[in-house]
C-alpha positions in Angstrom: 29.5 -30.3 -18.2 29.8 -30.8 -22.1 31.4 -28.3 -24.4 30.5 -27.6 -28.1 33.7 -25.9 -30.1 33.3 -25.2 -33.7 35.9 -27.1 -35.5 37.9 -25.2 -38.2 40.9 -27.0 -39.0 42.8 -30.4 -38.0 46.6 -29.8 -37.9 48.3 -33.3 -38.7 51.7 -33.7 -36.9 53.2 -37.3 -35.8 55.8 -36.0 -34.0 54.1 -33.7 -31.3 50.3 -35.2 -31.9 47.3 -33.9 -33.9 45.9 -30.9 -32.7 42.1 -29.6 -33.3 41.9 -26.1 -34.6 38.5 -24.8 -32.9 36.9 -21.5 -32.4 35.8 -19.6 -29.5 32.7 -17.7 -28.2 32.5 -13.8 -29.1 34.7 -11.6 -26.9 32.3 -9.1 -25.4 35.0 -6.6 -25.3 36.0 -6.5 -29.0 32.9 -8.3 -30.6 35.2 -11.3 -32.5 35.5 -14.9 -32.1 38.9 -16.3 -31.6 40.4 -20.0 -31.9 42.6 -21.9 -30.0 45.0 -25.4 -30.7 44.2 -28.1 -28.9 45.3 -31.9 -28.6 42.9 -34.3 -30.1 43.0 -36.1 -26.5 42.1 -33.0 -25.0 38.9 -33.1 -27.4 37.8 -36.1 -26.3 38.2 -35.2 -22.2 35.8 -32.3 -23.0 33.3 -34.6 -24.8 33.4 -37.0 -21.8 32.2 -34.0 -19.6 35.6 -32.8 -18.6 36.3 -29.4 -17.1 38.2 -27.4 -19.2 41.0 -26.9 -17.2 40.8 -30.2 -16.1 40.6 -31.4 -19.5 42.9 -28.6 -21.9 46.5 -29.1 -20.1 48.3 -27.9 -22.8 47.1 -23.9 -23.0 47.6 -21.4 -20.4 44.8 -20.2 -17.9 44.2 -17.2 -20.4 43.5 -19.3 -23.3 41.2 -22.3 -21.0 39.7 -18.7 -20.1 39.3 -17.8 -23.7 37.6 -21.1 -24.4 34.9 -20.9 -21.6 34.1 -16.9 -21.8 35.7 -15.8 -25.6 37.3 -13.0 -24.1 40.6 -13.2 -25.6 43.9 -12.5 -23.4 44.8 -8.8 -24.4 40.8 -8.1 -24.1 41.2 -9.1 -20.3 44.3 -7.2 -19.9 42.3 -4.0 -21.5 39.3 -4.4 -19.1 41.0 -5.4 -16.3 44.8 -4.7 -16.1 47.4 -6.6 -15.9 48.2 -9.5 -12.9 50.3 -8.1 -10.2 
Protein backbone atom coordinates (compact mmCIF):
# COMPACT_ATOMS: atom_id res chain seq x y z
CA UNK A 1 0.00 0.00 0.00
CA UNK A 2 1.65 3.43 -0.67
CA UNK A 3 0.48 6.68 0.82
CA UNK A 4 0.70 10.17 -0.78
CA UNK A 5 0.64 13.18 2.15
CA UNK A 6 0.95 16.71 1.07
CA UNK A 7 3.93 18.07 2.69
CA UNK A 8 3.62 21.54 4.26
CA UNK A 9 6.35 22.07 6.55
CA UNK A 10 9.66 20.29 7.84
CA UNK A 11 10.18 21.01 11.62
CA UNK A 12 14.13 20.79 12.26
CA UNK A 13 14.97 19.48 15.74
CA UNK A 14 18.36 17.52 16.62
CA UNK A 15 17.41 16.71 19.86
CA UNK A 16 13.96 14.72 19.34
CA UNK A 17 14.48 14.15 15.29
CA UNK A 18 13.00 16.04 12.26
CA UNK A 19 9.53 15.73 11.94
CA UNK A 20 7.33 16.16 8.44
CA UNK A 21 4.51 18.55 8.72
CA UNK A 22 1.81 16.87 6.26
CA UNK A 23 -1.74 17.26 5.58
CA UNK A 24 -4.65 15.09 5.69
CA UNK A 25 -7.67 14.06 3.48
CA UNK A 26 -11.07 16.23 3.94
CA UNK A 27 -13.02 15.30 7.01
CA UNK A 28 -16.43 14.36 5.65
CA UNK A 29 -17.99 15.59 8.87
CA UNK A 30 -16.70 19.18 8.86
CA UNK A 31 -15.45 19.55 5.18
CA UNK A 32 -11.54 20.67 6.21
CA UNK A 33 -8.26 19.10 5.83
CA UNK A 34 -6.19 18.65 8.80
CA UNK A 35 -2.29 17.90 9.38
CA UNK A 36 -0.45 15.77 11.45
CA UNK A 37 3.61 15.59 12.81
CA UNK A 38 5.33 12.90 11.81
CA UNK A 39 9.02 11.53 12.15
CA UNK A 40 10.92 11.68 8.99
CA UNK A 41 11.62 7.70 9.54
CA UNK A 42 8.03 7.29 9.77
CA UNK A 43 7.90 8.92 6.06
CA UNK A 44 10.02 6.76 4.68
CA UNK A 45 8.11 3.36 6.19
CA UNK A 46 4.97 4.69 4.37
CA UNK A 47 6.91 5.24 1.10
CA UNK A 48 8.24 1.60 1.38
CA UNK A 49 4.57 0.39 1.39
CA UNK A 50 4.16 0.43 5.14
CA UNK A 51 0.75 0.28 6.98
CA UNK A 52 0.14 3.22 8.70
CA UNK A 53 -0.08 1.98 11.92
CA UNK A 54 2.57 -0.17 11.22
CA UNK A 55 4.55 2.54 9.97
CA UNK A 56 3.40 5.99 12.19
CA UNK A 57 4.36 4.74 15.90
CA UNK A 58 4.56 7.95 17.26
CA UNK A 59 0.60 9.30 17.00
CA UNK A 60 -2.30 7.85 18.65
CA UNK A 61 -4.93 5.53 16.82
CA UNK A 62 -7.11 8.82 16.30
CA UNK A 63 -4.49 10.59 14.48
CA UNK A 64 -3.14 7.08 12.21
CA UNK A 65 -7.10 7.29 11.82
CA UNK A 66 -6.98 10.86 10.72
CA UNK A 67 -4.23 10.11 8.27
CA UNK A 68 -6.04 7.24 6.46
CA UNK A 69 -9.87 8.66 6.56
CA UNK A 70 -9.30 12.79 7.35
CA UNK A 71 -11.80 12.55 9.88
CA UNK A 72 -10.20 14.41 12.58
CA UNK A 73 -10.55 13.13 16.37
CA UNK A 74 -13.35 15.49 17.81
CA UNK A 75 -15.31 14.81 14.28
CA UNK A 76 -15.35 10.97 15.29
CA UNK A 77 -16.27 11.77 18.77
CA UNK A 78 -19.35 14.09 17.25
CA UNK A 79 -20.54 11.21 14.90
CA UNK A 80 -19.90 8.58 16.92
CA UNK A 81 -19.62 9.18 20.68
CA UNK A 82 -17.11 8.71 22.84
CA UNK A 83 -15.09 5.14 23.63
CA UNK A 84 -16.63 3.38 26.57
Amino acid sequence: MSYHFKVLDKIYDFENGDKYVVETKECFHCKQTGTVEIFTQEMFYLHQGMHIQDAVKSLDRDYREQMITGTHPKCWIEMFGEEE
